[in-house]
Structures are given as structure tokens and as C-alpha cells.
C-alpha positions in Angstrom: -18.1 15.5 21.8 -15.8 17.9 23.3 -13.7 20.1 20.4 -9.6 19.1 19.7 -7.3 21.7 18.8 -6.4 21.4 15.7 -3.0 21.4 17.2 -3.7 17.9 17.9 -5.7 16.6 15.4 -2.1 14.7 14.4 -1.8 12.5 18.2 -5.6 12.1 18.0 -5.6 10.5 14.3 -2.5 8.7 15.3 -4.6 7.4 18.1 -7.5 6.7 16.3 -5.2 4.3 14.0 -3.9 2.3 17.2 -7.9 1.9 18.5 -8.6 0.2 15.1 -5.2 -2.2 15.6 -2.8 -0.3 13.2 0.7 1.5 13.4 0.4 5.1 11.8 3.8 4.5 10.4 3.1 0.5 9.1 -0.3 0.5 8.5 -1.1 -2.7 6.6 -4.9 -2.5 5.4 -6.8 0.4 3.6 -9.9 -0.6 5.7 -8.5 0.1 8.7 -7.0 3.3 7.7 -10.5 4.5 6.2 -12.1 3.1 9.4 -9.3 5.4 11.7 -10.3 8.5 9.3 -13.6 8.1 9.3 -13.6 8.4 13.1 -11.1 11.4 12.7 -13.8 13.3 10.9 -16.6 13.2 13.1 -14.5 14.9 16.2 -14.8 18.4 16.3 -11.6 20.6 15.8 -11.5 23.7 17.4 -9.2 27.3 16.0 -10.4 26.9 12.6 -11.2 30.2 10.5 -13.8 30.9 8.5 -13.7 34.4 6.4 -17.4 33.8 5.8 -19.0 33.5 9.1 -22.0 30.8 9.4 -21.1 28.8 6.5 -18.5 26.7 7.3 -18.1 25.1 4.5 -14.4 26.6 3.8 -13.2 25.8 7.0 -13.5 21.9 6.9 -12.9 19.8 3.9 -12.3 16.3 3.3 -10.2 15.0 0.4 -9.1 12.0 -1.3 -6.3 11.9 -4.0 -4.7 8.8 -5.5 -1.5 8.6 -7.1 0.1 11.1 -5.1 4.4 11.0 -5.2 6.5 13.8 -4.2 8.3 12.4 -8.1 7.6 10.9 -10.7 9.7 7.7 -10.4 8.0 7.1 -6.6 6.0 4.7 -5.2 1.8 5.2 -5.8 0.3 6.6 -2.7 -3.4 7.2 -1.3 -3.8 10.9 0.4 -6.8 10.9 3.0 -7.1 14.8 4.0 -8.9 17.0 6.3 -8.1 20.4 5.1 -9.0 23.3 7.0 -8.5 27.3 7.1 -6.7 28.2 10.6 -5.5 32.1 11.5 -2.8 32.6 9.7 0.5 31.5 11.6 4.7 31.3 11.0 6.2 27.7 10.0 9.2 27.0 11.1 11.0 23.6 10.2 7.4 22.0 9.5 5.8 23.0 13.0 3.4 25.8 13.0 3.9 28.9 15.3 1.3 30.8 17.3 -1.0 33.2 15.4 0.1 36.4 13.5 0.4 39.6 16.3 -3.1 41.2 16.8 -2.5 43.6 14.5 -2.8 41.4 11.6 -6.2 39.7 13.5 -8.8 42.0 11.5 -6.8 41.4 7.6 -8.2 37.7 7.8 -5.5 36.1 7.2 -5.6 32.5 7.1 -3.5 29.3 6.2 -4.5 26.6 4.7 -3.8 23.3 7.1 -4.2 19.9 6.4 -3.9 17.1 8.5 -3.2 13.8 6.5 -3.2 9.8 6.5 -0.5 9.0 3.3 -0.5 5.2 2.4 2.3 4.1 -0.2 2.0 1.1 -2.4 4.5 -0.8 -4.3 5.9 0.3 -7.7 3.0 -0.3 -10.4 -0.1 -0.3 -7.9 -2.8 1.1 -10.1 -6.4 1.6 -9.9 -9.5 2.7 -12.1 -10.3 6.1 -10.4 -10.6 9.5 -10.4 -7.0 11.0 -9.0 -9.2 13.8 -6.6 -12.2 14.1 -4.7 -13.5 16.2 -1.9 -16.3 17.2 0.2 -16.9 20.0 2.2 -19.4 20.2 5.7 -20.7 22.6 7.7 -21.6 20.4 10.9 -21.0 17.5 10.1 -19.7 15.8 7.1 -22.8 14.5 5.1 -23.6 10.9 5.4 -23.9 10.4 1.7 -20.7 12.0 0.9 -18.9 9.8 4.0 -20.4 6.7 2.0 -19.0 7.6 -1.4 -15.9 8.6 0.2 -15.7 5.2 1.2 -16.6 3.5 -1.4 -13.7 5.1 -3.4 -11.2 4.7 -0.5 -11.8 0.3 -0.2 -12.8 0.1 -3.4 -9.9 1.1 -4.9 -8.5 -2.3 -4.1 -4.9 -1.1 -4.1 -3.3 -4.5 -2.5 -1.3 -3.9 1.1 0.6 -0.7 1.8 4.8 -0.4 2.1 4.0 2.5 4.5 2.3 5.2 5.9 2.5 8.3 7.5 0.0 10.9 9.4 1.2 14.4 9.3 -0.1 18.2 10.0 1.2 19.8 6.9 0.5 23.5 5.5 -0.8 24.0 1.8 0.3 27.5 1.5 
């Protein structure tokens, strides 16, 4: 499989979601959304950074938070994440710039980058789980993290979403 930018790991998601029958700003069904991310993982992304060289463990994560609201009076949501370490670039207005001039190249700098499927569900959705989880690969994701990853996503049994949303968003 031939690497993405991370660039456009967003359209690619996005396009992953239509493939499985969904809207990636209506999606209806938590199986299709795990389905769409699940396929989102396995493509390569190319640009990432890795301070470490050979173990790429940093440079591509998976996480899984429930309960996350931007306050505390908002709707539940599921977060699917691929995180990831990229050169370190300007934001402006939400949109990331092109790398730091070469002088900066050899301080490894990096930003942290994540590029995200957000499903809200109505007021007083709850479920019996841990509010975080993550794995990291080097390669590939492992198969028995995928699994559990998962099982924790449909499991949840969270009822249908209001909305969703896929974005690329920084963490610094």
C-alpha cells in the first residue's frame, strides 16, 4: 500500500467513512465508524517524525477516549485518534503550515498531530468503561490490540450518535 501524507490522512478517513455507507459529519452507527477507522489505521502515512530512529513507536499511536466535551454541560462524545509526531510546523487558523526553516531541521522539533473521528451522543449517554486507551505500533498496529480496541469501541453500546466530525487537529 502506497504511503498518504499525513496532509491527507483527513480526505482519506473521510473517504473511508463514505466506502462503509456513512457521512463523516452524520454518521449514525459506531460500527461503521470503528469499521472506517479501522481501515484508516492500516494505510501508511508518510512525514511522520520519529526523535528515536527505528522504533517507531512514538510516531504512530492509536487512542480511544470516551466522555470527551469541550464543557462540562456538553453532549458525551467517543474520540477515535491516530496521534502522531510530524516536524514541527506553524498553525494558522487550524491549518498546519509547511515545516520550520532548515535551520531548525537538526533541534528535532516536532508537533504532536492527531487526526480524529468525534461521535457525539445525546445528553446522559453513559457507559461502563475506562475514559482512555491507547496503543502504539511500529509497523503495523498489533492484531490483539486492534481486537481490544474494538471490543471497547462497539461494546460500549452508546445508542446512535447526534453527530460527528473528522478533523486534523494539533495537541501542542
Amino acid at each position: 500500500m502506497t504511503a498518504l501524507s499525513w496532509r491527507d490522512g483527513v480526505g482519506e478517513l473521510s473517504r473511508l467513512v463514505a466506502a462503509e455507507g456513512g457521512d463523516p459529519d452524520r454518521i449514525q452507527d459506531v460500527g461503521l465508524a470503528w469499521r472506517a477507522f479501522r481501515a484508516f489505521l492500516a494505510v501508511p502515512l508518510d512525514g511522520l517524525f520519529d526523535r528515536w530512529e527505528g522504533d517507531a513507536e512514538e510516531a504512530d499511536t492509536l487512542v480511544i477516549e470516551f466522555g470527551v466535551s469541550a464543557w462540562p454541560n456538553d453532549s458525551p462524545g467517543l474520540l477515535l485518534a491516530r496521534r502522531f509526531a510530524v516536524p514541527a510546523v506553524e498553525w494558522r487558523d487550524g491549518v498546519p503550515g509547511e515545516p520550520s526553516d532548515e535551520e531548525d531541521a537538526d533541534l528535532d522539533l516536532a508537533d504532536t498531530v492527531q487526526i480524529e473521528l468525534e461521535l457525539t451522543f445525546p445528553h446522559g449517554t453513559t457507559a461502563d468503561a475506562d475514559d482512555f486507551w491507547t496503543a502504539a505500533r511500529s509497523g503495523e498496529f498489533a492484531a490483539a490490540d486492534l481486537a481490544e480496541a474494538g471490543e471497547i469501541v462497539t461494546g460500549l453500546q452508546l445508542g446512535t450518535p447526534i453527530s460527528s466530525r473528522v478533523a486534523l487537529e494539533s495537541c501542542n
